[in-house]
C-alpha positions, 0 to 999 in steps of 0.5 A: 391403176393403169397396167405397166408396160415392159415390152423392151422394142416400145422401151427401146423405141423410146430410149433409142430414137436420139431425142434423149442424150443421156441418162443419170446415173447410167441407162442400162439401170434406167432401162432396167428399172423401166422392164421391172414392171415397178411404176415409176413417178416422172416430171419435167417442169417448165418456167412461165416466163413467156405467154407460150411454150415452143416445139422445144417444150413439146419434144420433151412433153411428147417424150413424157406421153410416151413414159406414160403411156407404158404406164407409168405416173407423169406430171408437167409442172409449171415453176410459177414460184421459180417463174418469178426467180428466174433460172441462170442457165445459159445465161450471160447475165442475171434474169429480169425477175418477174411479178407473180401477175405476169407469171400467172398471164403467162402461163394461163393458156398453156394446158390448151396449148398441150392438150392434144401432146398430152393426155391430161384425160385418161380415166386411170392415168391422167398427165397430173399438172402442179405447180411449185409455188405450193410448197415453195412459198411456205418455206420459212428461212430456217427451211432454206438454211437447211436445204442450202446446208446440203450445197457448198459455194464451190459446187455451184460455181461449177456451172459453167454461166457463173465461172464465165461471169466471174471471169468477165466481171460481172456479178452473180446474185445470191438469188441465183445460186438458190435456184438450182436449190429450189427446183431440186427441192420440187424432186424432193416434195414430189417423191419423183424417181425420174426427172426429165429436163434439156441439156441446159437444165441438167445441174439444177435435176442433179441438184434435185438428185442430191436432195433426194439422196440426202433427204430421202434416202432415195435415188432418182434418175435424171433423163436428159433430152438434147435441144432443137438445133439446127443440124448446119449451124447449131442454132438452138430453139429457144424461148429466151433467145426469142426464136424458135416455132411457139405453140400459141399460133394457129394451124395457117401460121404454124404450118408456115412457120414449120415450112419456114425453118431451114433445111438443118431443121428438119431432121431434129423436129421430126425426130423430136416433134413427130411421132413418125418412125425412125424409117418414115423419117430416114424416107422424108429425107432422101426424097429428092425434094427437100420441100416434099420432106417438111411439107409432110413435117409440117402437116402432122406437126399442126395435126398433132396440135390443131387436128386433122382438118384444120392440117388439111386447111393449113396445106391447101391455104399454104399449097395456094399462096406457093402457087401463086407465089405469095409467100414463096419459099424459093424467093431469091436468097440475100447474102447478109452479115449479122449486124447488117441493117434491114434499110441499107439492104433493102435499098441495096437489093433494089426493094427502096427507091431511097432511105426515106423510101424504106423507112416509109415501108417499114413504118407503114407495116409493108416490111416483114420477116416470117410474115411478122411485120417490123417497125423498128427502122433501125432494125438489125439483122441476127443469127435467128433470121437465117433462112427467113423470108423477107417481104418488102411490099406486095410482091417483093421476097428474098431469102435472108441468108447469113454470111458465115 
């Protein structure tokens, strides 16, 4: 067993960074407990309901390594019972429930995807992987009955997505309120005494947290990490916003997708996504050329996951397209409105002779975001594409930015 590590400058490092936003029922406990030398059992669990995790995943995985490298047992569980549910948090309306094969498609090539943020092989202390269809898909109904028994109606109106619901008139399944049950009940199998979650997770780890007061007369500290978000505008990173920078990409695309986020980015990814010091970090930004800050955001967020020389590569295949202006990220900003349709502006900008012209672009793949082609010709302009590089054809760019 791997020894506890209670310096309080590595507990500190961690605790004080600002990743983490708060912690239940109070930090001075938390951090008390974590200088006691006692080993502690940490998880954070994530639902498959797509192929790859994103740089929000990984702040929080990377927060896990660092718990267990002062020693302390951690494990990453995959909710491929809850995947198929479907989590109401955050959400307007209900999750589209999915089947058990989708569920295991998804998340089949996510342990490669975190190989190198987590150490799933270390001789003595080893990131432990579960999954919670093993104990949630023997619970009979008498089981359930009691577990829910532990909750009343009013409880789980509290969330604020359902009074919301209730206010806009639209429904709120049964299933839904069971969620919050049935990921409290991992805490309870697991025997944890940390769960660490997002902002958006927070109701359903203090589900977890009454579960194991009532069930196992044990307290269990809730560790709430803050999601990535735009410094400016406050957009969040998200898999079910369908934004954010996804893991399964290689080290020439996620470069270019880290060199592609906006400038309220990068102070978020750095803090949550690297492992550089709190100064190295307050250096970056007060280079007087923002494009030198992310360029070095970018190389060691792709070291971490592809390694050193595959960075190296990404940099000099992204320093030679800059320099020859194929992918430039000083393209000429363009002024839209969500909801601004990408035809009506291409042929504004001058970039389509006629609307003919411009759906003949798009349809022949010449129109890109990011470098992801659109085919959609009636395409729309959002939030997500803020900051997004715009290319129409072999030559042509522009900066998409949206209007406030």
């Amino acid at each position: 067993m791997s020894k506890i590590i209670t310096d309080e400058k590595q507990i500190d490092e961690i605790l004080e960074r600002g990743v983490i936003v708060e912690i239940l029922p109070t930090k001075k406990e938390f951090k008390q407990k974590l200088m006691s030398g006692e080993r502690l059992r940490f998880y954070i669990g994530a639902d498959p309901t797509a192929k790859s995790l994103h740089l929000g995943h990984a702040q929080n995985l990377i927060i896990l390594e660092s718990f267990r490298r002062l020693g302390h047992e951690v494990i990453f569980l995959i909710g491929d019972f809850t995947g198929m549910i479907g989590d109401p948090s955050e959400k307007s309306s209900t999750r589209v429930k999915q089947t058990r094969q989708e569920v295991e498609e998804n998340f089949k090539n996510w342990k490669d995807q975190v190989k190198n943020i987590l150490n799933f092989n270390d001789k003595e202390n080893p990131v432990k992987i579960e999954y919670n269809s093993k104990w949630l898909s023997k619970l009979n109904f008498s089981e359930v009955l009691e577990l829910a028994s532990n909750f009343t109606v009013q409880q789980m109106l509290e969330r604020d997505m359902f009074e919301k619901r209730l206010q806009e008139g639209k429904p709120i399944y049964l299933h839904e309120f069971l969620y919050p049950l049935m990921q409290g009940y991992d805490s309870v199998v697991m025997n944890v005494d940390v769960e660490m979650c997002g902002t958006d997770q927070t109701f359903n780890a203090l589900a977890g947290r009454t579960l194991m007061q009532k069930i196992k007369n044990k307290d269990k500290f809730v560790v709430v990490n803050g999601l990535i978000a735009d410094e400016k505008t406050g957009l969040l990173m998200s898999k079910s916003n369908g934004t954010g920078v996804f893991l399964n990409l290689s080290a020439k695309d996620l470069f270019g997708a880290i060199m592609a986020q906006s400038d309220g980015m990068m102070r978020p990814l750095m803090l949550g996504c690297t492992r550089f010091p709190l100064k190295e970090i307050e250096r970056l930004m007060q280079l007087e050329n923002p494009k030198d800050a992310k360029m070095a955001l970018a190389f060691e967020i792709t070291k971490n996951f592809h390694g050193e020389k595959l960075a190296v590569q990404a940099r000099e295949d992204f320093e030679n397209k800059f320099s020859k202006k194929e992918t430039p990220i000083d393209a000429p900003e363009m002024i839209v409105a969500e909801g601004d349709n990408l035809i009506n502006k291409i042929i504004k900008e001058a970039l389509a002779e006629s609307k003919g012209n411009a759906k003949r672009k798009i349809k022949q793949g010449g129109v890109s975001l990011n470098g992801e082609k659109i085919l959609a010709v009636d395409y729309k302009f959002t939030k997500i594409d803020d900051g997004k590089i715009l290319k129409v054809g072999k030559k042509d760019f522009r900066k998409v930015k949206i209007e406030k």
